[in-house]
TIKEVO-123824 format. One line per field, with one value per residue (C-alpha): residue in three letters; chain; y, x, z negated. Coordinates in nm, 2 decimals. Last residue first. Layout:
BEGIN
resn	(Ala, ...)
chain	(A, ...)
v	(Y, ...)
u	(X, ...)
w	(Z, ...)
END
This chain:
BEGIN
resn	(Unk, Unk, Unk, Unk, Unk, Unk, Unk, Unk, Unk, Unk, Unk, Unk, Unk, Unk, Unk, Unk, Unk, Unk, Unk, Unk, Unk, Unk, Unk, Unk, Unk, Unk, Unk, Unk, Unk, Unk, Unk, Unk, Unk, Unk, Unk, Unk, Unk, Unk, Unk, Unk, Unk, Unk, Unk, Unk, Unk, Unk, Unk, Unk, Unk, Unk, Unk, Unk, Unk, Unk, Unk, Unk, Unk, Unk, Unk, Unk, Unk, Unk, Unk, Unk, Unk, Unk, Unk, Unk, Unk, Unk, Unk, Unk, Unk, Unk, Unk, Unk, Unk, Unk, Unk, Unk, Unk, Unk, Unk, Unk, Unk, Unk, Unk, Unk, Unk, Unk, Unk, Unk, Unk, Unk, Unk, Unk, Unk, Unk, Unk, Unk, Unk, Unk, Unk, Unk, Unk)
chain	(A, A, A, A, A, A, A, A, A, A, A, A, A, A, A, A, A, A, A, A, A, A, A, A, A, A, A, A, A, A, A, A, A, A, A, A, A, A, A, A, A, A, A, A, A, A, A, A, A, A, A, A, A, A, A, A, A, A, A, A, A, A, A, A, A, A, A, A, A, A, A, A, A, A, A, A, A, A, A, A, A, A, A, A, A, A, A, A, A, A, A, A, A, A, A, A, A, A, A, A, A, A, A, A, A)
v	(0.01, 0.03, -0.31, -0.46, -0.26, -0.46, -0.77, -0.68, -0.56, -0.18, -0.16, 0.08, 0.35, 0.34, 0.65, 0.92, 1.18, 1.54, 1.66, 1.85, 1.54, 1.27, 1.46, 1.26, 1.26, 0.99, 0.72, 0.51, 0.22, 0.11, 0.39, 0.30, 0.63, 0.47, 0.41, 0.61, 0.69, 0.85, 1.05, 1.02, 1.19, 1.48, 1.77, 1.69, 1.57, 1.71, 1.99, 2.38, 2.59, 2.84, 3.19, 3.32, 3.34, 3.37, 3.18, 3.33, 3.15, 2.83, 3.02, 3.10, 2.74, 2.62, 2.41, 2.02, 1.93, 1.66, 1.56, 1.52, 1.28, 1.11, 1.01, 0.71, 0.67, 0.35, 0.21, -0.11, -0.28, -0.53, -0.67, -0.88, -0.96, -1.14, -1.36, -1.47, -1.56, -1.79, -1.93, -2.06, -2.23, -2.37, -2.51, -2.63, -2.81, -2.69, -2.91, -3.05, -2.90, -3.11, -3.45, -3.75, -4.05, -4.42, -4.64, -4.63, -4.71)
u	(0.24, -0.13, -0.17, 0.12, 0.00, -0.32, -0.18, -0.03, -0.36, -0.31, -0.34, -0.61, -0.61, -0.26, -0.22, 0.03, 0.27, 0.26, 0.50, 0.48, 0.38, 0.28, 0.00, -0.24, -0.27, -0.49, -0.38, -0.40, -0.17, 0.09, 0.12, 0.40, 0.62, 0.95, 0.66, 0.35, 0.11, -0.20, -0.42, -0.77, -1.03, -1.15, -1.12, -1.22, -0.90, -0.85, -0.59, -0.68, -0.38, -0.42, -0.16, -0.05, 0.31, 0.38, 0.23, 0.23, 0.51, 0.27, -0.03, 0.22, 0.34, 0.00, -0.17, -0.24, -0.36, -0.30, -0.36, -0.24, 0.04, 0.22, 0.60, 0.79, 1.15, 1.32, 1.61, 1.76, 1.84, 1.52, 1.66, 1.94, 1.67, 1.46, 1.74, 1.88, 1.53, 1.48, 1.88, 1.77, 1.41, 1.64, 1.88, 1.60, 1.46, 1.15, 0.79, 0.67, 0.31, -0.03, -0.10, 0.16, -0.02, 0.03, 0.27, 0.53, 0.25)
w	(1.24, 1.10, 1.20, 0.97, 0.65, 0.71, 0.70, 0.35, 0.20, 0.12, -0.26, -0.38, -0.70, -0.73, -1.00, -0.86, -1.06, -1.14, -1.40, -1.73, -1.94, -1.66, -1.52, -1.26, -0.90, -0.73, -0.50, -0.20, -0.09, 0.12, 0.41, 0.63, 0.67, 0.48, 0.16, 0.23, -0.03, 0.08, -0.16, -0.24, -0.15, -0.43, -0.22, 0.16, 0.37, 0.77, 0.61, 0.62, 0.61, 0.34, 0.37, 0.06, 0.09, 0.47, 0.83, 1.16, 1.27, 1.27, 1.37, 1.72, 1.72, 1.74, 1.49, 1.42, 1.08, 0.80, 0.46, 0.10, 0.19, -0.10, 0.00, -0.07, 0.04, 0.01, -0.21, -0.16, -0.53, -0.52, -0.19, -0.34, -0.60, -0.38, -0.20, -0.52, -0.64, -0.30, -0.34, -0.65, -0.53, -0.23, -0.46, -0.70, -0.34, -0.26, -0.36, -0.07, 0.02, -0.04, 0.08, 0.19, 0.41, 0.24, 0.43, 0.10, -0.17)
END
């Protein structure tokens, strides 16, 4: 009936649907940067020039953690290394939940 109350979400227009999917794959062609962060530390300029071929800088990660990965310096998920052939590469082991991604900014 016409004076009965409307439930759920209006269904998009097909136009709006198309222009949507237009939209998405506009930005499926930028390019980012993603990076995979072992660890961290803070040292001084003077152990910093003090470095050479050989020397071990301790990082604030135990062996075995898992990695960060970090797309344009926002971390997205966490990961593992794994061989691909004669290459390293990164399992996703743990998606960063969208909102969270926000707070971390």
């Amino acid at each position: 009936m016409a004076n009965e109350p409307q439930t759920g979400t209006p269904a998009a227009a097909p136009d709006q649907n198309r222009i949507g999917v237009d939209n998405l794959r506009v930005l499926e062609t930028i390019e980012v940067s993603m990076a995979v962060e072992v660890g961290r530390t803070e040292i001084t300029i003077r152990d910093l020039l003090r470095l050479n071929e050989g020397s071990v800088v301790e990082l604030d990660r135990l062996a075995g953690d898992p990695l960060d990965i970090l797309v344009n310096g926002t971390m997205i998920a966490k990961g593992e290394v794994v061989m691909v052939g004669e290459r390293f590469g990164i399992r996703f082991t743990e998606i960063v939940d969208p909102e969270k991604r926000v707070e971390i900014i």
